[in-house]
MOPAC internal coordinates of N, CA, C and O (Angstrom, degrees):
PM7 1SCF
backbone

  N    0.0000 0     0.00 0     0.00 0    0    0    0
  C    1.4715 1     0.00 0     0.00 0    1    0    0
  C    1.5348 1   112.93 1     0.00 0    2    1    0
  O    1.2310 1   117.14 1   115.83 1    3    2    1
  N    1.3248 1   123.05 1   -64.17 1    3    2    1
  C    1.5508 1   122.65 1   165.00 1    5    3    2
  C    1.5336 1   119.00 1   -12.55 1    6    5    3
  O    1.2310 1   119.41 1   116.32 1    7    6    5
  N    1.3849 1   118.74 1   -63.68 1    7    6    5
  C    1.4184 1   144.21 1   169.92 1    9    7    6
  C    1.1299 1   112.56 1   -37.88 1   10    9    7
  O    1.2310 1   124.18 1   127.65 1   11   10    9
  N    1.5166 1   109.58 1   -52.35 1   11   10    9
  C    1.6507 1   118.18 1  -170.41 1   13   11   10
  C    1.4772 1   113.44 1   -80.40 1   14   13   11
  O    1.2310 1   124.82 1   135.51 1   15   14   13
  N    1.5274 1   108.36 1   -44.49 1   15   14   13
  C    1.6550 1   111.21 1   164.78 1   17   15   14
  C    1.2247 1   116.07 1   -73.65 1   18   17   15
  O    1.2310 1   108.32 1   139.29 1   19   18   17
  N    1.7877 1   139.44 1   -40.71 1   19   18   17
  C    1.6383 1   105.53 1   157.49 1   21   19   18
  C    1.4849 1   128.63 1   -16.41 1   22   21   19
  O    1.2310 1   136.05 1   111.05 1   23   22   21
  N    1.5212 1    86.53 1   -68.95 1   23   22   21
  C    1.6512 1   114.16 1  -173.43 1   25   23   22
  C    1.8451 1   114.85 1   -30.22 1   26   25   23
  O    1.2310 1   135.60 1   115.68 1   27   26   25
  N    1.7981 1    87.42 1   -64.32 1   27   26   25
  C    1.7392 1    96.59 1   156.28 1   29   27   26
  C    1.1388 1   144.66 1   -63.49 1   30   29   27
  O    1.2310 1   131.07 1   161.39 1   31   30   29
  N    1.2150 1    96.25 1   -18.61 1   31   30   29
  C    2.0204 1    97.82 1   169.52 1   33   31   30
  C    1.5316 1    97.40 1  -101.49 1   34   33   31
  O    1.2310 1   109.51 1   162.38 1   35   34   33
  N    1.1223 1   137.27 1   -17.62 1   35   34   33
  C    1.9585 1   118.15 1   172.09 1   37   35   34
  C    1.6506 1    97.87 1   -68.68 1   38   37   35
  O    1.2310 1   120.45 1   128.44 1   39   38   37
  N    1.4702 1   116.74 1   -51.56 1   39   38   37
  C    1.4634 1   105.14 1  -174.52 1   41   39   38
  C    1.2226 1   110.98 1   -72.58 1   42   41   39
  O    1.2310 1   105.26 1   174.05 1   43   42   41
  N    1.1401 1   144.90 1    -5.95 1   43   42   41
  C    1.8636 1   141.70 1   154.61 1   45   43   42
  C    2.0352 1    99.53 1   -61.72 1   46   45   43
  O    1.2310 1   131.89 1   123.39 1   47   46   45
  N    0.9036 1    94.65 1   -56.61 1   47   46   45
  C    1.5683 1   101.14 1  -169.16 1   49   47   46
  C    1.7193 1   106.78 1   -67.85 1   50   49   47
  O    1.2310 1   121.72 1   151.78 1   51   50   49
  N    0.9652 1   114.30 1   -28.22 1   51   50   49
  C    1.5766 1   112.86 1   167.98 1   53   51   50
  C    1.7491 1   118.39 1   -76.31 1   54   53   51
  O    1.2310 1   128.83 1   137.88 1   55   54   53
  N    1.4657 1   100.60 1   -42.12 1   55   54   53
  C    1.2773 1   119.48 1  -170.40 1   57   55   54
  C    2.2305 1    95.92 1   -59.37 1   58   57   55
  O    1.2310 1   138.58 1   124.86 1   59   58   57
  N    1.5726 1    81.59 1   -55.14 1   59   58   57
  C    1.6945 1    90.68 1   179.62 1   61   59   58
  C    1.3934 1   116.71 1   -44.58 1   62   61   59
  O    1.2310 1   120.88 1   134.88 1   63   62   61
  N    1.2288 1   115.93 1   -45.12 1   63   62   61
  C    1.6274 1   125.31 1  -152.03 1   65   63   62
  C    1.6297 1    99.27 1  -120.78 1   66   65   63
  O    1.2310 1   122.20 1  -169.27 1   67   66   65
  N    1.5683 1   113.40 1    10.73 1   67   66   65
  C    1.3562 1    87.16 1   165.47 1   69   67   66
  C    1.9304 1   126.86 1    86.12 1   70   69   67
  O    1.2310 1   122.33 1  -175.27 1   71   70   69
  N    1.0199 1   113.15 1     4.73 1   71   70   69
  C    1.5619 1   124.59 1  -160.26 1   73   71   70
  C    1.8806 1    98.12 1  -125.54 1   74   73   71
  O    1.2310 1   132.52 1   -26.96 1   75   74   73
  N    1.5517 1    93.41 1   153.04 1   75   74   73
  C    1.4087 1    79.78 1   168.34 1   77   75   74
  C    1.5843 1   120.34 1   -91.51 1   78   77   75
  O    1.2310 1   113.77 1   -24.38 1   79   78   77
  N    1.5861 1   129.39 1   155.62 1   79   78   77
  C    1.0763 1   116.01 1  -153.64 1   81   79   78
  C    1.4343 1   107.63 1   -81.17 1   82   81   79
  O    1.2310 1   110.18 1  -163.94 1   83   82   81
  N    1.3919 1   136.05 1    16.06 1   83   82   81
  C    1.2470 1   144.88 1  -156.56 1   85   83   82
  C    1.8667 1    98.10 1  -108.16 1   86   85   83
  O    1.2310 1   131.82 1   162.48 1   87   86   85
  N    1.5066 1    94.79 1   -17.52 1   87   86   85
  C    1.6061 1   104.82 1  -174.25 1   89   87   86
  C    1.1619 1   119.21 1   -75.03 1   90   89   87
  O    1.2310 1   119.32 1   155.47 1   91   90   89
  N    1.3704 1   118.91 1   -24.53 1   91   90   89
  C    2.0901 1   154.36 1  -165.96 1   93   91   90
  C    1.3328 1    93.46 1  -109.67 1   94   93   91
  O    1.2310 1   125.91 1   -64.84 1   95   94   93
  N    1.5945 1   106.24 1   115.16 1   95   94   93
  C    1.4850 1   140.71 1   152.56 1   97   95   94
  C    1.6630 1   119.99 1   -82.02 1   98   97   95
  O    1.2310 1   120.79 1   -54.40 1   99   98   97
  N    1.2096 1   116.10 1   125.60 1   99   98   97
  C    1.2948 1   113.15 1   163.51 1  101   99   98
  C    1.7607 1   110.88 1   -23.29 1  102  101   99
  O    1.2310 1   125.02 1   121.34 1  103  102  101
  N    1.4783 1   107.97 1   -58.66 1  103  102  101
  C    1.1458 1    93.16 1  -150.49 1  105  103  102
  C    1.7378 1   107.20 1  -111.77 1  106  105  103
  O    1.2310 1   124.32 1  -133.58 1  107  106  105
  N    0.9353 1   109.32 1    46.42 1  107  106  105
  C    1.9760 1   128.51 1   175.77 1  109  107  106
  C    1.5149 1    92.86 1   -81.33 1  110  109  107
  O    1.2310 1   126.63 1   -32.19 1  111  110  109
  N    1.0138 1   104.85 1   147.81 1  111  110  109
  C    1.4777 1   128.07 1   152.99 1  113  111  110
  C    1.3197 1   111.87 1   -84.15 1  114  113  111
  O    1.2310 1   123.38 1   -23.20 1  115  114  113
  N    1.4166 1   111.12 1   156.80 1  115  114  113
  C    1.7814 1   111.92 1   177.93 1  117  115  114
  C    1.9102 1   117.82 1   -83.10 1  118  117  115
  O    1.2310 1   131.10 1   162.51 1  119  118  117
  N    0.9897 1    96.18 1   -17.49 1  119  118  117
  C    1.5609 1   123.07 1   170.24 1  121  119  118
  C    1.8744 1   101.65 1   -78.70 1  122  121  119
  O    1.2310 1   114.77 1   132.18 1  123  122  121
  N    1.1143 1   127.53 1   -47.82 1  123  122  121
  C    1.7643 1   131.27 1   158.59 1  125  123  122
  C    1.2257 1   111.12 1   -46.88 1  126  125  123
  O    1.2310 1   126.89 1   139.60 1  127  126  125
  N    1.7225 1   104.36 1   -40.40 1  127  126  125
  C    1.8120 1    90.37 1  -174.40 1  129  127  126
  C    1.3948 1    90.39 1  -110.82 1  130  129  127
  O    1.2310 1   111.86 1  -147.50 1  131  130  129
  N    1.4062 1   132.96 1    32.50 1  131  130  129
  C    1.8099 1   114.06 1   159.14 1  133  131  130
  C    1.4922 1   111.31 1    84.30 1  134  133  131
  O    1.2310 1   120.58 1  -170.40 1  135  134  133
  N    1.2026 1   116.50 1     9.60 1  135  134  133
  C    1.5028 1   104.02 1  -167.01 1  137  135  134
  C    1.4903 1   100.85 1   -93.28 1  138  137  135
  O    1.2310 1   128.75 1   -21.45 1  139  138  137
  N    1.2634 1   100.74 1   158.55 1  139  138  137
  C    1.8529 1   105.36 1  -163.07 1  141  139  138
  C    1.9651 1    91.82 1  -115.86 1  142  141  139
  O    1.2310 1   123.95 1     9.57 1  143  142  141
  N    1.4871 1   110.02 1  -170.43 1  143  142  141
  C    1.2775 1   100.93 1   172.32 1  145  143  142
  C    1.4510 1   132.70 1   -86.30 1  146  145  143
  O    1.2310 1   122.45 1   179.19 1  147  146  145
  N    1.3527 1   112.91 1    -0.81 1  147  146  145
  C    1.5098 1   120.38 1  -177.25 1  149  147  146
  C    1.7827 1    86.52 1   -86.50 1  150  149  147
  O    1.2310 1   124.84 1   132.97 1  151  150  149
  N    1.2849 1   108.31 1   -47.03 1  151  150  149
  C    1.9660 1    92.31 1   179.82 1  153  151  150
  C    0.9392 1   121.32 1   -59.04 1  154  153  151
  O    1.2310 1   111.66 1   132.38 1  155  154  153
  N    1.4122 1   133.33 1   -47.62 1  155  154  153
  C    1.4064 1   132.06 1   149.23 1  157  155  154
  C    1.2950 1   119.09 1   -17.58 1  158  157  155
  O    1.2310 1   123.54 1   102.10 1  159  158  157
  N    1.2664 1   110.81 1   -77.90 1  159  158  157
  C    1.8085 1   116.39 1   168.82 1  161  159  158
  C    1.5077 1   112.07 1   -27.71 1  162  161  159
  O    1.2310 1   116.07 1   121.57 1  163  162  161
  N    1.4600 1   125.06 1   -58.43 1  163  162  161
  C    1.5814 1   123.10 1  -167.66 1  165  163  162
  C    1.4368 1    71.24 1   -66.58 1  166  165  163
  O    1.2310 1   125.41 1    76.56 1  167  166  165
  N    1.0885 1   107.22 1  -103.44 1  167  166  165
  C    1.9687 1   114.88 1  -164.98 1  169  167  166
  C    1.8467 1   114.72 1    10.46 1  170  169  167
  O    1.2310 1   127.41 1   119.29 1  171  170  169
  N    1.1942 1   103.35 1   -60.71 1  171  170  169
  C    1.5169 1    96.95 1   163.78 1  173  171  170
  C    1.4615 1   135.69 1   -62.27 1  174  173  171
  O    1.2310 1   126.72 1   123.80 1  175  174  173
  N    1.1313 1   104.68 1   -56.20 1  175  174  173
  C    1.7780 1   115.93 1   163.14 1  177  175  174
  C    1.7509 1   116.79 1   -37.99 1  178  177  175
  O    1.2310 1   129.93 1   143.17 1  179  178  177
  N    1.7832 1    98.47 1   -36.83 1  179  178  177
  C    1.6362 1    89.44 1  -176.47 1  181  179  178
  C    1.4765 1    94.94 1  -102.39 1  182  181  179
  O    1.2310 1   103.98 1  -172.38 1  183  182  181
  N    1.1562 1   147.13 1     7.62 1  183  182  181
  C    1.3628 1   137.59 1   170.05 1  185  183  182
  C    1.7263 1    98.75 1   -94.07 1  186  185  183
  O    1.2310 1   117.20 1   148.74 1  187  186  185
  N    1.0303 1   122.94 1   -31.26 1  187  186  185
  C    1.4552 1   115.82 1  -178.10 1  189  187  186
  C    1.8870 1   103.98 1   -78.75 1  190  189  187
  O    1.2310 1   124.80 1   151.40 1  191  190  189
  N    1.0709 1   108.39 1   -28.60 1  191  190  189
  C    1.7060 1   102.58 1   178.20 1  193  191  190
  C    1.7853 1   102.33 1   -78.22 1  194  193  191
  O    1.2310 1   123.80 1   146.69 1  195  194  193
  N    1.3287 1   110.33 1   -33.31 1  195  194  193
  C    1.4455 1   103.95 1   176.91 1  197  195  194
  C    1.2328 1   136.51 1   -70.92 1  198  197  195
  O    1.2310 1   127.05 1   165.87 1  199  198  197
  N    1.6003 1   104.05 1   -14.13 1  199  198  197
  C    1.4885 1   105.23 1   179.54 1  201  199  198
  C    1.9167 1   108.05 1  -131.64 1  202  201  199
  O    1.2310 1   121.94 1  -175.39 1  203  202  201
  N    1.3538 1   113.89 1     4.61 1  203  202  201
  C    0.8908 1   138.05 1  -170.83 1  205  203  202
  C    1.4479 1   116.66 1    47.80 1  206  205  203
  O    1.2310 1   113.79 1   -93.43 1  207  206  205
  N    1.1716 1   129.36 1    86.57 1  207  206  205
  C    1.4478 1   136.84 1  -154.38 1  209  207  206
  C    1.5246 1    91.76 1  -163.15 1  210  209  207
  O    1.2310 1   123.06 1   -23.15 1  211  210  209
  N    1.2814 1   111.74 1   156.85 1  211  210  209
  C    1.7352 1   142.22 1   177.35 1  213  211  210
  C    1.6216 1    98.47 1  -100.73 1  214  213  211
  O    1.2310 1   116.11 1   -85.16 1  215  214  213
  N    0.9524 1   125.00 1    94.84 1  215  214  213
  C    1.6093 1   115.51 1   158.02 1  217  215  214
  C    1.6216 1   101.51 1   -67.61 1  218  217  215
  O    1.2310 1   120.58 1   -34.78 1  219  218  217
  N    1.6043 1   116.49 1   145.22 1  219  218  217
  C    1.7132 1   115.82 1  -178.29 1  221  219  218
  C    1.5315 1    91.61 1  -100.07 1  222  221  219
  O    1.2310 1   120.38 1   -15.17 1  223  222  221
  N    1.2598 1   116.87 1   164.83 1  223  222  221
  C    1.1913 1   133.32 1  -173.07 1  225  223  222
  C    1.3955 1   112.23 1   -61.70 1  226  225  223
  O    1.2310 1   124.79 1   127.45 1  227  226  225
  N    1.3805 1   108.40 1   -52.55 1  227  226  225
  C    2.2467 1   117.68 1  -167.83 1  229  227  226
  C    1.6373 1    77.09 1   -66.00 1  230  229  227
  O    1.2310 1   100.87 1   137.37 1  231  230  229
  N    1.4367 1   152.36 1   -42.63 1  231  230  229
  C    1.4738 1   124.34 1  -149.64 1  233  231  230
  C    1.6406 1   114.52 1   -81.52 1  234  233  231
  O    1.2310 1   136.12 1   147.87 1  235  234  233
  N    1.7388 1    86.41 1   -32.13 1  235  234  233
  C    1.7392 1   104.82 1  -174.23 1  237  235  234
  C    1.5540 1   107.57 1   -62.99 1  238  237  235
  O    1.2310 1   120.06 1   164.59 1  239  238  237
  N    0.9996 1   117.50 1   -15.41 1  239  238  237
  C    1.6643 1   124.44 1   178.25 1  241  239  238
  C    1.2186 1   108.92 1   -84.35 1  242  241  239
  O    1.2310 1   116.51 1   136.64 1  243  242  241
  N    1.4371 1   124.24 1   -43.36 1  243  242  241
  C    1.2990 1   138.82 1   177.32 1  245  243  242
  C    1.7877 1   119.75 1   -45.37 1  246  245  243
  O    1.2310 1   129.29 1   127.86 1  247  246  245
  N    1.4274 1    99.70 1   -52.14 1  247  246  245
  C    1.3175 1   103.48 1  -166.87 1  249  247  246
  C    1.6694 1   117.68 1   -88.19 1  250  249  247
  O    1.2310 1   133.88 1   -55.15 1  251  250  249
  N    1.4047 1    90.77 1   124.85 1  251  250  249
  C    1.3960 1   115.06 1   179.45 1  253  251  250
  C    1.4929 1   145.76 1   -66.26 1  254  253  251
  O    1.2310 1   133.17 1   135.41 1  255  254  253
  N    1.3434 1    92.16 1   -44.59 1  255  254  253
  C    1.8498 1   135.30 1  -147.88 1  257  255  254
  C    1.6228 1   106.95 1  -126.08 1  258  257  255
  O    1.2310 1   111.85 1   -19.03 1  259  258  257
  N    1.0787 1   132.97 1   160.97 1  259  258  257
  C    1.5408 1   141.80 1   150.85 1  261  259  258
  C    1.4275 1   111.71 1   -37.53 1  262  261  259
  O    1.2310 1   139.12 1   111.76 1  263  262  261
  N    1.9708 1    80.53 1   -68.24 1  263  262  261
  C    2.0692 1    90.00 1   178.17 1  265  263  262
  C    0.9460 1   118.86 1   -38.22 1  266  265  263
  O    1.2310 1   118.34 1   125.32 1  267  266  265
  N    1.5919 1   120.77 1   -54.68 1  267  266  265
  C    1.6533 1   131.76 1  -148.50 1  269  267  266
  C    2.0321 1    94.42 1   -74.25 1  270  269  267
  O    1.2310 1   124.31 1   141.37 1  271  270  269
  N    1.2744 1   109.33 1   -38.63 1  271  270  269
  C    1.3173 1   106.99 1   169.22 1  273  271  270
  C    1.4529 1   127.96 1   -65.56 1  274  273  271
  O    1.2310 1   123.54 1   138.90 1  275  274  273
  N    1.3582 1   110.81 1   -41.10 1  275  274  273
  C    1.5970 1   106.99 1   171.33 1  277  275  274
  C    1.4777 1   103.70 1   -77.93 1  278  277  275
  O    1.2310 1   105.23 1   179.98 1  279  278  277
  N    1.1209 1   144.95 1    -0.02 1  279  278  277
  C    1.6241 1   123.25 1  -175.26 1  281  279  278
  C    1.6804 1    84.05 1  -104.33 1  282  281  279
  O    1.2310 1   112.97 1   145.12 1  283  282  281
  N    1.5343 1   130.89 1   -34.88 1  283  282  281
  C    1.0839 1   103.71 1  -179.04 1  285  283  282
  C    1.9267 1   123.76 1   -67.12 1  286  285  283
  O    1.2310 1   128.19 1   146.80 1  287  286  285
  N    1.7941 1   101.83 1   -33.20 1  287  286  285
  C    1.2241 1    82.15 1   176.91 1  289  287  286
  C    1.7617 1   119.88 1   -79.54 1  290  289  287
  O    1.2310 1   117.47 1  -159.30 1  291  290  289
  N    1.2336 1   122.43 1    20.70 1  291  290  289
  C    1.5362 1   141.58 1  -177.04 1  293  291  290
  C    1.4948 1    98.42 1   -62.56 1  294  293  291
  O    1.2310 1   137.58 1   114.16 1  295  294  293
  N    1.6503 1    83.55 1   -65.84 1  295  294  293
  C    1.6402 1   101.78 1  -170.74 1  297  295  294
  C    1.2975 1   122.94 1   -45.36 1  298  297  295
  O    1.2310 1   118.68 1   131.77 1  299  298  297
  N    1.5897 1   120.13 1   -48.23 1  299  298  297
  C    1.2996 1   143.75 1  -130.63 1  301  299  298
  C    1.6709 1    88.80 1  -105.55 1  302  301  299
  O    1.2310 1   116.66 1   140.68 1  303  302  301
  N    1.3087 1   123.96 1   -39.32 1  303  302  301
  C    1.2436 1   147.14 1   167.78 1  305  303  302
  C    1.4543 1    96.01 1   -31.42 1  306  305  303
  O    1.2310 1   127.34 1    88.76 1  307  306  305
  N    1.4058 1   103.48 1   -91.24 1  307  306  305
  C    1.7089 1   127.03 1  -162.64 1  309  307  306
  C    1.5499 1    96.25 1   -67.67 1  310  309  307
  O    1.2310 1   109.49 1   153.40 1  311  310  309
  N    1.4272 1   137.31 1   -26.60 1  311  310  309
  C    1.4576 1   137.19 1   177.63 1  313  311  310
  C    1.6498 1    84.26 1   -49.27 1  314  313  311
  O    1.2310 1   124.94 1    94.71 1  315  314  313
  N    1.6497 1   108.12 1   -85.29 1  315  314  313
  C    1.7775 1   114.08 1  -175.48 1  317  315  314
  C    1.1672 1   121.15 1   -27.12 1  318  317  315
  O    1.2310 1   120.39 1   140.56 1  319  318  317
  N    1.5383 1   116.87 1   -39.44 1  319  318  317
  C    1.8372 1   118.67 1  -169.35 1  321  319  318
  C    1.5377 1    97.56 1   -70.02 1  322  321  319
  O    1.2310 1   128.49 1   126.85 1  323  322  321
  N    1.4042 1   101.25 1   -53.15 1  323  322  321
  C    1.6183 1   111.69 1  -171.15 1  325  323  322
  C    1.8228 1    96.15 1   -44.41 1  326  325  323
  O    1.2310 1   117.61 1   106.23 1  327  326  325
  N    1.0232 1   122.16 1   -73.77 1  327  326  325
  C    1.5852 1   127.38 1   179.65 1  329  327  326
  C    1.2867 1   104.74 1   -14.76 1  330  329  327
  O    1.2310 1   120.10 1   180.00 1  331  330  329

């Protein structure tokens, strides 16, 4: 599963910003690929419609990186299943 949701959140984040998804590394920073905070903003909005999850506000500030985004929607994932 990890594998498969990377997979799905680089092609949300490419899809968002326009890039091909082959361009986005797991492990880039969003500052590596140029993204400012309004991209961030879309970036969240379309990762929360894609996996259907609430990102909370203190985390959405937090995340930096690809990684830091796929382990958060990891969490938030299995939080919902668990429910």
């Amino acid at each position: 599963m990890p594998d498969e949701l990377a997979a799905r959140a680089i092609q949300v984040i490419a899809k968002t910003q326009h890039l091909p998804p082959e361009s986005i590394t797991i492990d880039q920073t969003f500052a590596e690929l140029k993204f400012d905070s309004l991209d961030g903003m879309n970036i969240l909005f379309a990762i929360e419609n894609e996996f259907d999850i609430s990102i909370p506000d203190d985390q959405a500030v937090q995340i930096k990186s690809v990684r830091e985004m796929v382990e958060g929607i990891e969490k938030l994932v299995a939080a919902k299943e668990a429910a």
